[in-house]
VOVEX-307837 format. One record per atom (N, C-alpha, C): x, y, z. Coordinates in steps of 0.05 Angstrom, whole numbers, plus 5000, padded with zeros to 4 digits. Example, Ala and Ser with C-alpha at 12.3 -4.5 7.8 and 13.67 -1.06 7.14 Angstrom:
2
526448865156/524649105156/526449345156/525749555142/527349795143/525850015157/
//
This chain:
345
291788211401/290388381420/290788671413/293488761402/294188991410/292189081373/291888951352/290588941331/288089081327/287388861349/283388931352/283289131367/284589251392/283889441402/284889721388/286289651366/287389851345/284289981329/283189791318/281189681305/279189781319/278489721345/275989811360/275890131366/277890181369/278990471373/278290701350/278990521324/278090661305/275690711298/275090481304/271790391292/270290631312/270290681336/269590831364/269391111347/272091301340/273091531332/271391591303/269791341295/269291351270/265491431273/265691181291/262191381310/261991631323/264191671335/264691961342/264092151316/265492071295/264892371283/263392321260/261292121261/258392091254/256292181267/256992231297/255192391310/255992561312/258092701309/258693021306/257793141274/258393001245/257192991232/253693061240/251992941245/249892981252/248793211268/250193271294/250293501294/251193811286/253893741267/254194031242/257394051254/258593941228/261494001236/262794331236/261494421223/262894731226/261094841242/258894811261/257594971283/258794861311/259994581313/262194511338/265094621330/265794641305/268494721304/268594961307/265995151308/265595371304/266095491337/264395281360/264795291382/266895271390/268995041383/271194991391/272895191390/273195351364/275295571363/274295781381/271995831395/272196031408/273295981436/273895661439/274795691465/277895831475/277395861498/280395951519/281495811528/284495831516/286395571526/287395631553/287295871567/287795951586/285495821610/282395811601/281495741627/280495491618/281395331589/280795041585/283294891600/285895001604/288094831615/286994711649/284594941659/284194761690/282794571681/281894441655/280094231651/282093951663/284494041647/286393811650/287893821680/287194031698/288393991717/285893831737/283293841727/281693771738/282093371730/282693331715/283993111700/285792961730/287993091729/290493051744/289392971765/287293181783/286393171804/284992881808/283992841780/282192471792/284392331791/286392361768/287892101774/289692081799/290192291817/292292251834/290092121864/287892171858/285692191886/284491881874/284491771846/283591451842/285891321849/288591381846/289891261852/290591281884/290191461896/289891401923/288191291943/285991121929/283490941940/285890801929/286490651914/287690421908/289390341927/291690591927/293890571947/292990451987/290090621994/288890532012/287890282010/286490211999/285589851993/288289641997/290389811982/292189551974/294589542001/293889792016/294989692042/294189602060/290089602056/289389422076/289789112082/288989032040/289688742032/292788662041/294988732035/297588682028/298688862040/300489052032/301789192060/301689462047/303489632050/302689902039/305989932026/305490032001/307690101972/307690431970/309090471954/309890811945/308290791929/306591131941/304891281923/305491251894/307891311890/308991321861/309091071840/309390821864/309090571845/306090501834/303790611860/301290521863/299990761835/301290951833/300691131817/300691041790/303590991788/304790791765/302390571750/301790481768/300890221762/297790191753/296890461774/293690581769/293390611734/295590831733/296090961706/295490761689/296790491683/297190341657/295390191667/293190151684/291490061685/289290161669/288990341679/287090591666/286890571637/290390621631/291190611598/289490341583/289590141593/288989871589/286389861583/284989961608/282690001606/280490141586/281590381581/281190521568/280890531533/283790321532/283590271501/282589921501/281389861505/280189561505/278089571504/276189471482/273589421479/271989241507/270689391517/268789181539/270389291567/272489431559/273889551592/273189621613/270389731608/269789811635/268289611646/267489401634/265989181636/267888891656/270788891630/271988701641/275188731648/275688961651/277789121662/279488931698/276888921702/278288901734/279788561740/278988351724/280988101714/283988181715/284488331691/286388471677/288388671699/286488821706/287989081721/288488981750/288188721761/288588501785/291188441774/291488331748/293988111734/296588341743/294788641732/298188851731/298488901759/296288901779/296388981810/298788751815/298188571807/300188321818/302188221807/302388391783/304788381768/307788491783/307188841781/308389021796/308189111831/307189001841/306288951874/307188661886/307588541873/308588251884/306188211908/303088341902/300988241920/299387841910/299487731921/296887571913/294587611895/294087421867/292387521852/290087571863/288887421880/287187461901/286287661908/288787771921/288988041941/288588241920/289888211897/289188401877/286988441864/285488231864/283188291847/281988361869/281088331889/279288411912/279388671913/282288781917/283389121924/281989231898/281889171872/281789231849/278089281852/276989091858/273889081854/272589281872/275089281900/273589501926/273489851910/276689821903/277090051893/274390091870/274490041857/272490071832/269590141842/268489991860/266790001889/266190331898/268690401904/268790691916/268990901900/270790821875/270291021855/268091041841/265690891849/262890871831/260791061855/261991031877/259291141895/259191411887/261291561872/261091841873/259192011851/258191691830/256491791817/254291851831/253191731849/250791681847/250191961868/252291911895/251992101919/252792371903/254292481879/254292781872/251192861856/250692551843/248892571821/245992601830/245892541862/243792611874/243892941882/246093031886/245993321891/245393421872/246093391845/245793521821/242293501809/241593301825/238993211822/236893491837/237993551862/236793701882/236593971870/239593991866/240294271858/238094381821/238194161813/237094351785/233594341785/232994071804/230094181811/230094341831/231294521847/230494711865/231995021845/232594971828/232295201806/229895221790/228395011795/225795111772/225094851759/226294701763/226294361758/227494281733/226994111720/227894021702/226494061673/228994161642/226894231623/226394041605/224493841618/224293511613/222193421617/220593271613/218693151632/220592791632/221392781657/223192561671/221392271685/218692301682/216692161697/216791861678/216391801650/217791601646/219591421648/221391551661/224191551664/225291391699/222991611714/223591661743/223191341753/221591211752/220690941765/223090761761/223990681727/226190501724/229090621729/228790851738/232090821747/232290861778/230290911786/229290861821/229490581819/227690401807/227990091801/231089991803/232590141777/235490041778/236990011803/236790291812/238890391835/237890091855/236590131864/235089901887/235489691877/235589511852/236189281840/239589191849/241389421839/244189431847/245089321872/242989571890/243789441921/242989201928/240489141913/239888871926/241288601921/241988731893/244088461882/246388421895/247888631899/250288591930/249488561954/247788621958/246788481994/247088251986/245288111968/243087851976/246487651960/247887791941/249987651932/252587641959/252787861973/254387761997/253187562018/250987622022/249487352031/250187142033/249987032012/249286801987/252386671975/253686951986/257386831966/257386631966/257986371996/258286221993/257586021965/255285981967/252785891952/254486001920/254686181914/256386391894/258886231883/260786161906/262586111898/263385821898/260585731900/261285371894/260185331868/258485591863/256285511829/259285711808/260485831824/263185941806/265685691796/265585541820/267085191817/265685091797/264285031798/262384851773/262784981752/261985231753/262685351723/265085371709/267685371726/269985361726/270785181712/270084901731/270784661713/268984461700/266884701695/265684611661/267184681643/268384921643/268985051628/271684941619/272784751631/275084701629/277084591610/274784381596/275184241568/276384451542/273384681552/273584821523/276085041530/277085051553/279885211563/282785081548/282284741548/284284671554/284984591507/283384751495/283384691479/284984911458/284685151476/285985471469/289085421489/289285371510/291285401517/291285051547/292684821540/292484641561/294784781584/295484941581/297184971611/295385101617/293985211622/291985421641/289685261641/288685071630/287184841632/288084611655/289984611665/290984421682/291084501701/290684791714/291785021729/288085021749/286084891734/283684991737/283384731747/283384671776/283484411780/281384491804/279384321817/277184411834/280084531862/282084471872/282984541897/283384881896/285084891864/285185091859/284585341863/282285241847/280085521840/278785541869/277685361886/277085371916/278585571938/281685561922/283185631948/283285931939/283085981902/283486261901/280486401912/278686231905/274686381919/276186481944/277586221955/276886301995/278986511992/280786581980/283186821982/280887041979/279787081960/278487261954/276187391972/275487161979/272487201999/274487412025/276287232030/277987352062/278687562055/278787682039/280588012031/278388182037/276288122022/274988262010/273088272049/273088092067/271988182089/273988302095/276788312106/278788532102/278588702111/277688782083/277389062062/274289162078/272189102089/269989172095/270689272117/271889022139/272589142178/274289352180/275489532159/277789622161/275789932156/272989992174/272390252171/274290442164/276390502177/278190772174/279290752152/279690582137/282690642115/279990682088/277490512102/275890512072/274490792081/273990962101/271991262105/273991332087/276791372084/279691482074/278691542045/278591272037/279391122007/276491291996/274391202011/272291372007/271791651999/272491812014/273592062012/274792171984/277892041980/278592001962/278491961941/275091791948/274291801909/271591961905/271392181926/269792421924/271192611907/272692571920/275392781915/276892841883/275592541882/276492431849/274792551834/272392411841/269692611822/269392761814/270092951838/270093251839/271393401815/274093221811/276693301788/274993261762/272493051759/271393041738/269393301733/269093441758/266893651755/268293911745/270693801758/272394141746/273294091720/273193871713/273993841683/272193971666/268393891672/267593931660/266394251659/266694361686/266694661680/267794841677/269994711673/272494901657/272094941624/271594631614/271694621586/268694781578/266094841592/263994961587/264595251581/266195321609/267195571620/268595731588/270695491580/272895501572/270795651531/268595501526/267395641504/265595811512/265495951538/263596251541/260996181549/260195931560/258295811569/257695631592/258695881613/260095711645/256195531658/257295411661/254795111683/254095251705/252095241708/251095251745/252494961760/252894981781/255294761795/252594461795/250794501795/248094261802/247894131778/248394281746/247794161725/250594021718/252494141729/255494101723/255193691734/254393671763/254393441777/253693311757/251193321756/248093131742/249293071715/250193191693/251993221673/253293021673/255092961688/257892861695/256492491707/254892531721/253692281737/251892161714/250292341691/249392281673/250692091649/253592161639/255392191624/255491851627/256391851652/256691531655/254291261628/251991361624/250491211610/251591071583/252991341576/254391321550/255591081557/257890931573/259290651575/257790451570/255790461561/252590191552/254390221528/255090361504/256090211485/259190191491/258689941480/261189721480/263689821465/264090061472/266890151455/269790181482/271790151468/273690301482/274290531495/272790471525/273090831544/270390891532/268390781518/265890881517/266091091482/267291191480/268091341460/265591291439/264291571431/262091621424/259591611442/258691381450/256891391469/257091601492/258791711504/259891791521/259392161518/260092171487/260792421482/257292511476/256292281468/253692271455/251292331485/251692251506/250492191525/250792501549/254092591544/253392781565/253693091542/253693021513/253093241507/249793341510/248593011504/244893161519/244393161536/245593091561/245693271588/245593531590/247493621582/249993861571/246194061569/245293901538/243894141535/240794091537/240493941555/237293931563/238193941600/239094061607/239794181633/241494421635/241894451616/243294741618/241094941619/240795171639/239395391646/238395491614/235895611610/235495851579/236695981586/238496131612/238596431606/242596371589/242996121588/245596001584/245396011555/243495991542/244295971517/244595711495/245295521513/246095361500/244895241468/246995101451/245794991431/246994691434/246494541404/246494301409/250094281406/250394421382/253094491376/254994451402/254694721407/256294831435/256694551462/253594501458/253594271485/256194061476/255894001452/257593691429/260293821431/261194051430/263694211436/263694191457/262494251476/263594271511/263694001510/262893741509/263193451513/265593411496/266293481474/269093421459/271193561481/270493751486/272893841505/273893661531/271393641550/272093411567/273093191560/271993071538/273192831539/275892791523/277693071519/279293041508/281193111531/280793231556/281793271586/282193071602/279192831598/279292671611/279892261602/279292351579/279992121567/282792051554/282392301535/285692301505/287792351526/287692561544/290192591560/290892331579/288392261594/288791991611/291191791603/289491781559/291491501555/293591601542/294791891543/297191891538/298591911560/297791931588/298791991608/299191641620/297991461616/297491251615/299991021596/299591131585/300990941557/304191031559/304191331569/307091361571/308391311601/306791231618/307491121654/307990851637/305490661628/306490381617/309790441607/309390521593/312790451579/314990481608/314590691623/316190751632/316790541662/313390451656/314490231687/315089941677/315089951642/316189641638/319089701634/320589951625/323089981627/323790051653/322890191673/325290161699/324089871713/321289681701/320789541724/321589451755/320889581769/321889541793/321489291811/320189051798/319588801799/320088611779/322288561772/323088391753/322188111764/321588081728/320787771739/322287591750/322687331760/324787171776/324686991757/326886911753/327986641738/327286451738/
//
C-alpha cells in the first residue's frame, strides 16, 4: 500500500510539472520569485484556520454519535486522516471507509458510529462549496459579469447541483430498500472476499452486515434531530472554507496580484473540479483547474497572465495541500507513538 501510493504520488508530481512545462517554466518561476514571504505566510495561516474549524465539525458530530473527546485527540485524528487521505489514490472518493477505521481506532467509537460521524462531517464540509461558490457567482457577475461565455456550461451544472439533491432525498427515502440491495451485494461478494482474505469473509455473514446497516441508519438519524450541534458543526465548516479563501488571497496577494473577494470564492469552489482526476489530493488536476479560474475571472485591470495564475495555484496548493501532509504525517507518527488507545490484548 504504502508502495503504490509512493508511486501514485509520483506519477501526480510528474503531471504537475507537465502542465507547468506547458505553461513556461521560467515565466511561473519567474512569478514565484517575486513573491512575499511576509504576506504569503497568512496563506498558511489561512491553512491552520481550515484544519482547526474541519476538525471541529468532526469533534461536533462525534459527540452527537458517541460522546464528546478532547479537541486535541479529535484534532489528532482529523490530521492523519486528512494525511491518509490526501496521499492515497481515489481519496477523496474512498477516504471515508478508511478515515471511519482511524475514527474507531483512536475514539474507541463504534465503526458504525464512525463512519456515519465521518460521512455527516464530509456532508458539512462540502456545503461550503457550493453556498460561498454561489456568492462568488453573484459577486463577479454584478462586476460586469463574467469574461466567458458560461451558457454551455450553465444548464449541466444547474442539472448536476439538482441531480445531487435529488439523489439524497429520494436515497434517504428509499434507504431501507438501499440497505437490503447493500446485503445482497455484500454477500455476493463474499466468495470472491473470502479468497483474498477468509477471516473477513466469515465476518460478512447476512446478521452481520444487517446489524452494522441498522447501526448506521440510527446514527446517522442522530446526527439529523440534533439541529443545534449540526447549525454548530455547520458553521464550522464555513468557517473552514473561509481559511481556504484566505489561503488563496494571500498567495495571489503574496505575487503582486491581490483577487477581488467574489473571484477569490468562485476560484476556490471552482478548484474543487480538479478532484475528477484520480490522483492523490487531486494533484495536477487541481492546480490545473483553479489556475483557469485564477485567470479567466480575474478582473483586466489585474493583469493577470497564464503564468502568474499557474504561480498563484502553486502557491495555494503548497499552503493547503504540502503543508496539510506534513502537518498530517507528522500528528500520525505522533499519535501512533503516544497512542492514547492501546490496543487490548
Amino acid at each position: 500500500m504504502k508502495r503504490r501510493a509512493a508511486i501514485a504520488v509520483a506519477l501526480s508530481v510528474l503531471l504537475l510539472a507537465i502542465f507547468i512545462t506547458l505553461v513556461g517554466w521560467e515565466d511561473v518561476l519567474s512569478s514565484l520569485e517575486q513573491a512575499s514571504l511576509t504576506v504569503y505566510l497568512f496563506a498558511f495561516a489561512g491553512s491552520l484556520l481550515m484544519l482547526a474549524f474541519r476538525s471541529g465539525v468532526w469533534s461536533q458530530v462525534l459527540a452527537v454519535v458517541d460522546e464528546p473527546r478532547p479537541y486535541w485527540l479529535i484534532s489528532s485524528v482529523f490530521a492523519t486522516a486528512t494525511f491518509i487521505k490526501y496521499v492515497t489514490p481515489y481519496g477523496q472518493v474512498a477516504s471515508g471507509v478508511g478515515n471511519a477505521a482511524i475514527v474507531n481506532r483512536y475514539t474507541d467509537a463504534a465503526y458504525e458510529e464512525s463512519l456515519a460521524a465521518v460521512v455527516s462531517a464530509d456532508v458539512l464540509n462540502y456545503i461550503p462549496y457550493y453556498t460561498f461558490g454561489a456568492i462568488g457567482v453573484v459577486s463577479v457577475l454584478s462586476r460586469g459579469g463574467l469574461p466567458i461565455d458560461l451558457d454551455p456550461f450553465l444548464l449541466p451544472s444547474v442539472a448536476s447541483v439538482i441531480a445531487i439533491v435529488l439523489i439524497f432525498v429520494v436515497g434517504w427515502r428509499v434507504r431501507h430498500r438501499l440497505a437490503a440491495g447493500v446485503v445482497r451485494l455484500v454477500l455476493g461478494l463474499r466468495s470472491v472476499v473470502a479468497r483474498l482474505s477468509p477471516s473477513i469473509a466469515s465476518r460478512l455473514t447476512r446478521e452481520n452486515v444487517e446489524q452494522r446497516l441498522d447501526g448506521f441508519a440510527v446514527t446517522l438519524e442522530l446526527v439529523s434531530k440534533d439541529r443545534r450541534s449540526m447549525g454548530i458543526a455547520l458553521l464550522y465548516g464555513h468557517l473552514a472554507w473561509l481559511g481556504l479563501g484566505v489561503a488563496l488571497y494571500a498567495s495571489a496577494a503574496a505575487v503582486g496580484t491581490p483577487l477581488p473577494v467574489g473571484t477569490v470564492l468562485l476560484a476556490v469552489a471552482l478548484s474543487k473540479l480538479g478532484f475528477i482526476i484520480p490522483t492523490p489530493g487531486g494533484i495536477g488536476g487541481v492546480e490545473a483547474a483553479l489556475a483557469s479560474a485564477i485567470y479567466l475571472l480575474a478582473p483586466a485591470a489585474v493583469g493577470m497572465t497564464v503564468a502568474t495564475a499557474t504561480a498563484i495555484a502553486i502557491l495555494y496548493r503548497f499552503a493547503t495541500y504540502w503543508f496539510t501532509i506534513a502537518l498530517g504525517g507528522t500528528t500520525s507518527m505522533a499519535l501512533t507513538i503516544t497512542d492514547p488507545l492501546p490496543p487490548s490484548e
